[in-house]
C-alpha positions as CSV (number, residue, x, y, z in Angstrom):
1,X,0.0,0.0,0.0
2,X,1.5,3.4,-0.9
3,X,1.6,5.8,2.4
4,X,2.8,9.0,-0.3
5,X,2.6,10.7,-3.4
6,X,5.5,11.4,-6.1
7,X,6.1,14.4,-4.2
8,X,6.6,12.6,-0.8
9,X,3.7,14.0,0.6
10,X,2.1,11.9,3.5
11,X,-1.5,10.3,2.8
12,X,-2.2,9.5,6.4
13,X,-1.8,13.2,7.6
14,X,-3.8,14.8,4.7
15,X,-6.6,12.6,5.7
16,X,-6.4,13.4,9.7
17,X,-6.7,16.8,8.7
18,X,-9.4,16.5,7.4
19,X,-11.1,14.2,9.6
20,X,-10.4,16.8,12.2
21,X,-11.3,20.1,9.9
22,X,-14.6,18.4,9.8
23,X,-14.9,17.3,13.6
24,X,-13.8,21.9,14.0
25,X,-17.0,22.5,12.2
26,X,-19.2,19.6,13.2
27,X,-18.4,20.7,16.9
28,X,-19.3,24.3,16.5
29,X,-22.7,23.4,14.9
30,X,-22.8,21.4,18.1
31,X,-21.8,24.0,20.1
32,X,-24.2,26.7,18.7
33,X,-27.0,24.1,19.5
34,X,-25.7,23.0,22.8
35,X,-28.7,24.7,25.3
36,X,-31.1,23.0,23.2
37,X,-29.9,19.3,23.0
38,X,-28.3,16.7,25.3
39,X,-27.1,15.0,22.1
40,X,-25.3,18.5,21.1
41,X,-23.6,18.7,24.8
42,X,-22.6,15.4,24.1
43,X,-21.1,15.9,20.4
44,X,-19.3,18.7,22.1
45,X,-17.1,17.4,25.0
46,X,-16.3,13.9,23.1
47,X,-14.9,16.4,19.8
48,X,-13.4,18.6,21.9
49,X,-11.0,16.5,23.8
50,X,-9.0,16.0,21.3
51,X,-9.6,18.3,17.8
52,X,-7.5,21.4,18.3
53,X,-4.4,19.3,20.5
54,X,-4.1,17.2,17.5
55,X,-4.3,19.9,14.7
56,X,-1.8,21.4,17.8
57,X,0.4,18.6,17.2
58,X,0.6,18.0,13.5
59,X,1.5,21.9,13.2
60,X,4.5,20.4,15.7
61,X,5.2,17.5,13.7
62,X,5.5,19.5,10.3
63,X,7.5,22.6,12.3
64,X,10.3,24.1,10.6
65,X,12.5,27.0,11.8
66,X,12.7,28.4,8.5
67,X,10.8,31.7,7.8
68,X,9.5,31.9,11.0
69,X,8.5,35.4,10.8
70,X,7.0,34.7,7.7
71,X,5.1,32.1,8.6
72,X,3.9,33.8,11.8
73,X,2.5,36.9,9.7
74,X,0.5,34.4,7.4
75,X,-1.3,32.8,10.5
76,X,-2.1,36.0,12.4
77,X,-3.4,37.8,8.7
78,X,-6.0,34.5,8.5
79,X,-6.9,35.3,12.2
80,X,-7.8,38.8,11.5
81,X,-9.3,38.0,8.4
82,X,-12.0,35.7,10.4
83,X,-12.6,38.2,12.6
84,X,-13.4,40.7,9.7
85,X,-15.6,38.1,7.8
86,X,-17.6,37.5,11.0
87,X,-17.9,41.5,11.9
88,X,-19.2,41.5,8.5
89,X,-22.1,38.8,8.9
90,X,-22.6,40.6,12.0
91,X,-23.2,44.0,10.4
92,X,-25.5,42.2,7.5
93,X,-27.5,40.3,9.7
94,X,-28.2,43.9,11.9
95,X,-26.7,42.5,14.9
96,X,-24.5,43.6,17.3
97,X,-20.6,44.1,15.5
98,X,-18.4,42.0,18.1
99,X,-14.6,43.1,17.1
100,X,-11.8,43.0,19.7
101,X,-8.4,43.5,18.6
102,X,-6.2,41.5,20.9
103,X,-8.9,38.9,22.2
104,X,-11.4,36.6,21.0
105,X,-13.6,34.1,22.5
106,X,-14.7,32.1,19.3
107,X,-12.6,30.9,16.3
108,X,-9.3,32.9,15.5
109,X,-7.4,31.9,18.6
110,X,-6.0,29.2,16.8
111,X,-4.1,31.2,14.2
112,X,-2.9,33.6,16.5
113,X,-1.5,31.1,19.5
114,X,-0.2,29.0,16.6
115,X,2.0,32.1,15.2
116,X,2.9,32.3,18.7
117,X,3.9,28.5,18.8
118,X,6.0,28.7,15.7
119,X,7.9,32.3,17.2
120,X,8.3,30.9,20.5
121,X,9.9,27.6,19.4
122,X,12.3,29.6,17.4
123,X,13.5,31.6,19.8
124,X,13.9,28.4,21.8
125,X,15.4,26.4,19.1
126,X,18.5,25.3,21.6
127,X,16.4,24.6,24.6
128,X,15.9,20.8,24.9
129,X,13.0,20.0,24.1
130,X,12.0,17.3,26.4
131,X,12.9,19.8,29.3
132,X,11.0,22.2,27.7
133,X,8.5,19.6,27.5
134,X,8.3,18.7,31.2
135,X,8.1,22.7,32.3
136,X,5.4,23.6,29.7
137,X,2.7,20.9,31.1
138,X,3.6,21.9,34.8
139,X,3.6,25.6,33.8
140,X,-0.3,24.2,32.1
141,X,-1.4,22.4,35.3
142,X,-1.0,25.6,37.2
143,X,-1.6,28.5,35.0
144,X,-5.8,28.0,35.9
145,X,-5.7,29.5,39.7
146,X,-4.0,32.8,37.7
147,X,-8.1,34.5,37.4
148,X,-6.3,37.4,35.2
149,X,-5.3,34.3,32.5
150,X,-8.2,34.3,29.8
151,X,-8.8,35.1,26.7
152,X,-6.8,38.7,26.0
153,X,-3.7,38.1,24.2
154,X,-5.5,34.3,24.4
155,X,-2.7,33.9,26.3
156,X,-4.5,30.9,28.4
157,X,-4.9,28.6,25.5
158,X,-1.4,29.8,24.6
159,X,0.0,28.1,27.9
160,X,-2.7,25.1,28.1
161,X,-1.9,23.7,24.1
162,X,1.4,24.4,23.6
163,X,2.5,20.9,25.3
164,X,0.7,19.5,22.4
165,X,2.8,21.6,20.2
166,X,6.1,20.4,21.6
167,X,4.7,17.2,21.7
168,X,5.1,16.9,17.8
169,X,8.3,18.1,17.5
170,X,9.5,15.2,19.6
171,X,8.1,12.8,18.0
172,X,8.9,11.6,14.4
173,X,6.5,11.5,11.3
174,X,8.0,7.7,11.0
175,X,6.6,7.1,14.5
176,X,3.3,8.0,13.9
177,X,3.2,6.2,10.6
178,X,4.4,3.0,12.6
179,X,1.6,3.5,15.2
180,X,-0.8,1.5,12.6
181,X,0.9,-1.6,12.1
182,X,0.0,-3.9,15.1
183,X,-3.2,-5.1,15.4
184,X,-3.2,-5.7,18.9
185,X,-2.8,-1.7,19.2
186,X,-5.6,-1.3,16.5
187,X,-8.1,-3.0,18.7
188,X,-7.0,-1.6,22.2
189,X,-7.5,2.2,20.1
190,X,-10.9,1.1,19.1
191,X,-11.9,0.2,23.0
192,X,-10.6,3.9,24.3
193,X,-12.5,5.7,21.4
194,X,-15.6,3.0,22.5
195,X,-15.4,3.7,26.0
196,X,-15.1,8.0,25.9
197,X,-17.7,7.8,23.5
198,X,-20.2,6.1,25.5
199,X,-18.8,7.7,28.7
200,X,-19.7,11.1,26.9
201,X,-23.5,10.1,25.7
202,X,-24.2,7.8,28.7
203,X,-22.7,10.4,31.4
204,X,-22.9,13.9,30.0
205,X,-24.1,15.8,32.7
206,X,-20.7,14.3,34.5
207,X,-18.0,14.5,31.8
208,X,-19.4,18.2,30.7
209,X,-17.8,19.5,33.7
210,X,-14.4,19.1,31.9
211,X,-15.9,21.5,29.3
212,X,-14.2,25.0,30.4
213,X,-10.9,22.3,31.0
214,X,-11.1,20.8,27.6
215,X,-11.3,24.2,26.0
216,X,-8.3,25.8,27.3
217,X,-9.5,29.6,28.1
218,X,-10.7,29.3,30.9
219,X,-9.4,29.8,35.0
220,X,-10.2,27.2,38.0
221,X,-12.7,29.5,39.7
222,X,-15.1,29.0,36.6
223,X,-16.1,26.2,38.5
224,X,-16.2,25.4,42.6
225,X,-14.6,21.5,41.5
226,X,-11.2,23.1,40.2
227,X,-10.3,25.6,43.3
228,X,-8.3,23.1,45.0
229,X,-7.8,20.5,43.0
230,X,-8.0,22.1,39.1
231,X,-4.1,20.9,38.5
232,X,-5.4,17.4,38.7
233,X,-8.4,17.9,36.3
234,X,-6.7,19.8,33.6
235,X,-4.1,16.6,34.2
236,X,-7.2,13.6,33.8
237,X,-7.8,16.0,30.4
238,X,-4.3,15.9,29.1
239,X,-5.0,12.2,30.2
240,X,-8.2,11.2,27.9
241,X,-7.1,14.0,25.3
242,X,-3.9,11.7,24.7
243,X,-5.3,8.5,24.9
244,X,-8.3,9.6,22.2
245,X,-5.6,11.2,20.0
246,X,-3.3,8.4,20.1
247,X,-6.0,6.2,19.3
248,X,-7.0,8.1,16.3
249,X,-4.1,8.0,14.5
250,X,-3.6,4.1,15.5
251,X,-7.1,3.9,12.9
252,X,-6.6,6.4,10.6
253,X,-6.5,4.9,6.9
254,X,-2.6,5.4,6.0
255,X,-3.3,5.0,2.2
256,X,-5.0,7.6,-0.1
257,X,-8.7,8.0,0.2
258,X,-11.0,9.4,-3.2
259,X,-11.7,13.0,-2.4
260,X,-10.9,12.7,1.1
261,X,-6.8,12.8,0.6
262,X,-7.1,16.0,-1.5
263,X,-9.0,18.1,0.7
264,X,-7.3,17.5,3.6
265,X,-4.5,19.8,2.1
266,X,-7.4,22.5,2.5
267,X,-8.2,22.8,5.6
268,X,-7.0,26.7,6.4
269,X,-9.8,28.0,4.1
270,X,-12.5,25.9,5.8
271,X,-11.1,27.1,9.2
272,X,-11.5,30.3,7.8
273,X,-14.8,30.3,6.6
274,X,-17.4,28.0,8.0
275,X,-17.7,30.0,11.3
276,X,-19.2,33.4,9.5
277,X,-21.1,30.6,7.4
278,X,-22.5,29.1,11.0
279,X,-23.2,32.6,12.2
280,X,-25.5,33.3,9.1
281,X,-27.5,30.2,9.7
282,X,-28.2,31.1,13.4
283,X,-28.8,34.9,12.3
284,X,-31.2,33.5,10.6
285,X,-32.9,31.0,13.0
286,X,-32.4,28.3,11.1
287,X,-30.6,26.4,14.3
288,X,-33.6,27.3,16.5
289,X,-35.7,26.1,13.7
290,X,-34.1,22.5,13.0
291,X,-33.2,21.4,16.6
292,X,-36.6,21.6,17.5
293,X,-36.9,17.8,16.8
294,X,-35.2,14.5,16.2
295,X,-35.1,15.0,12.5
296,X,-34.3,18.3,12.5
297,X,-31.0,18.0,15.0
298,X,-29.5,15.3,12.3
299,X,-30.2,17.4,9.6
300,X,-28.0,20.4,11.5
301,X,-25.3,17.9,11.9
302,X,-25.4,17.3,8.2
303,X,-25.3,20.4,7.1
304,X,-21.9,20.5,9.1
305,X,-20.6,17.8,7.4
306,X,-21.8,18.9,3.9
307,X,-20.4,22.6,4.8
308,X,-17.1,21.5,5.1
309,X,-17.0,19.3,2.1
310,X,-18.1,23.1,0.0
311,X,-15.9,25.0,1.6
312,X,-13.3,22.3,0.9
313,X,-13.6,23.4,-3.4
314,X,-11.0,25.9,-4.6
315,X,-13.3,28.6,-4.9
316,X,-13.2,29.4,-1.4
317,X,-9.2,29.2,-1.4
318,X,-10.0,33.4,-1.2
319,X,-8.1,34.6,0.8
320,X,-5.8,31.9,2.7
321,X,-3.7,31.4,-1.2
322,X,-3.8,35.0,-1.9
323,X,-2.4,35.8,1.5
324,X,0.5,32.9,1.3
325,X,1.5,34.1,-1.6
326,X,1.9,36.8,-0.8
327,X,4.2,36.2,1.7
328,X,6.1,33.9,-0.3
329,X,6.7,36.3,-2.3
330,X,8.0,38.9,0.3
331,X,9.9,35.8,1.7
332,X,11.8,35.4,-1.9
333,X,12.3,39.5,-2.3
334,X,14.2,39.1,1.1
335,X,16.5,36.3,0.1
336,X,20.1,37.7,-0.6
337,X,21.0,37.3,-4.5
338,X,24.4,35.8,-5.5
339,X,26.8,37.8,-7.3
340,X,28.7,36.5,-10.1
C-alpha cells in the first residue's frame, strides 16, 4: 500500500486533517446548538478532547525554523481576516458588531496562539525540548488559579496547548506512521474511542464539567470543582485527550482515500470560513428552527458535514492562497541574490 505521493507527501496526515477540519465544524454546529440538545452537549465534550491538540500537534510535527517570521504573519493575517468576515455577517444580519483586537472568545485563537507557537519555538530552538516539555505541562497544570489568564492576548490557551505543540516536534513522522501496524494496538485504540464515547452520551451531565478544562481559556474558579484541586483535572484531560488522540491515528487509513486525501490539504480555508457561514445560519434561525426535533438535530449535523466538504472546493481558497502568496513572495524579495 503506498503511504505517499510522487512528491513525498504523506496520505495518512492529509486525511487526519481533514477528519479533524470536519470534527472543528461539526463541533461548532454542536456547540451553537448546545442549550437546546443533550445530544449537542454530548457531540461537544467527546470532539473537543482531542480536535485542536491534535491539529496542535501535526502543526509540531511539520515545524520548521525556516521563515518563522514569515510564517507567523500568514497565520495572524488569516486570524484577522476571520474576525473581519464574521464582523461582516454581524453587520448584515443587523446584529451587534463584536470586534476585539487582541482577544477573542470564538474561532481565531488558533491562528494567532499558533504564530505564537512557531515564534516561541524559534526563539527556543536550543532549549531541549524534552525539558522544555516537562516545564510547559507543569507551567499548564498551574496557570488556571491565575483568574487574570483568559482570553486577552488568548494567552490561556497559549499556555494550556502548547504541550501538544512540543509534543510533535518530539516525535517523528515515522513514529506516527508506525503507530498503525500492530493489530493488537488497533483494537486496544478502538476500545478507548468505545469507552469515551459512551462515557460522553451515557454520562454527560458528569464528563461536561471538563468543558471550560477541555477548552483551554478558561481559570479554575469557573467552576467550585477546580479551586483546589484544578491541576489534577486539567491533568485527567491531558490524560483522555492523549489517549483519544493516540487512538485516532492508531485507525486512521494510511493509504490515499477518493476526495478525502485532496481536501485535507485544505483545511486553512474551511477554518477560515465555515464560522461566518454558522453565524448566518443562526442569524437566521435556522438552528432554532431545525433542533426543535429528532429529525431536525441530524439534519443540522449534516449540514456540518456537507459545509465543510463546499468550503473544501478551490473557490473558497479566497483569501488563505492569496495571502501565502503573498508572503512567499515577500519571503523570496528578502532572500540575498548571489553575485557572479
Amino acid at each position: 500500500m503506498r503511504i505517499r505521493d510522487r512528491s513525498g507527501r504523506i496520505f495518512l496526515f492529509d486525511n487526519m486533517k481533514f477528519f479533524l477540519i470536519l470534527t472543528v465544524v461539526v463541533g461548532h454546529f454542536a456547540d451553537a446548538a448546545v442549550n437546546n440538545s443533550h445530544l449537542f452537549k454530548s457531540i461537544f465534550i467527546f470532539i473537543y478532547a482531542f480536535h485542536m491538540p491534535m491539529f496542535l500537534f501535526c502543526s509540531g510535527l511539520f515545524h520548521s525554523n525556516k521563515d518563522v517570521f514569515i510564517k507567523a504573519f500568514r497565520y495572524i493575517s488569516v486570524g484577522f481576516a476571520s474576525k473581519i468576515f464574521s464582523a461582516l455577517v454581524q453587520t448584515v444580519c443587523g446584529d451587534k458588531v463584536s470586534f476585539e483586537l487582541l482577544k477573542d472568545t470564538g474561532l481565531p485563537w488558533y491562528m494567532f496562539v499558533l504564530a505564537f507557537y512557531i515564534v516561541i519555538t524559534y526563539g527556543l530552538r536550543n532549549v531541549d525540548k524534552k525539558y522544555l516539555l516537562i516545564f510547559s505541562v507543569l507551567l499548564a497544570l498551574f496557570v488556571g488559579y491565575d483568574k487574570s489568564i483568559g482570553d486577552y492576548l488568548y494567552l490561556s490557551r497559549a499556555v494550556v496547548f502548547y504541550p501538544f505543540y512540543l509534543c510533535g516536534q518530539l516525535v517523528s513522522k515515522r513514529d506516527v506512521l508506525m503507530l498503525g501496524r500492530s493489530k493488537t494496538l488497533k483494537i486496544a485504540a478502538a476500545a478507548i474511542i468505545a469507552v469515551w464515547f459512551i462515557v460522553c452520551f451515557a454520562g454527560t451531565d458528569a464528563v461536561t464539567v471538563l468543558r471550560p478544562l477541555f477548552t483551554g481559556r478558561n481559570p479554575f474558579a469557573v467552576n467550585e470543582l477546580f479551586v483546589r484541586w484544578g491541576f489534577l483535572y486539567r491533568a485527567l484531560c491531558y490524560i483522555i485527550t492523549l489517549l483519544v488522540s493516540v487512538s485516532i491515528f492508531c485507525l486512521m487509513p494510511r493509504g490515499r482515500l477518493p476526495v478525502i486525501t485532496d481536501l485535507g490539504s485544505r483545511t486553512l480555508q474551511v477554518y477560515l470560513w465555515h464560522w461566518p457561514f454558522i453565524l448566518l445560519l443562526v442569524e437566521i434561525g435556522l438552528e432554532d428552527f431545525l433542533t426543535a426535533n429528532a429529525i431536525g438535530k441530524i439534519v443540522w449535523l449534516v449540514l456540518g458535514v456537507a459545509l465543510t466538504f463546499i468550503l473544501s472546493l478551490k473557490p473558497f481558497e479566497f483569501p488563505t492562497k492569496q495571502i501565502f502568496k503573498y508572503c512567499r513572495l515577500v519571503s523570496e524579495a528578502e532572500k540575498p541574490v548571489l553575485k557572479k
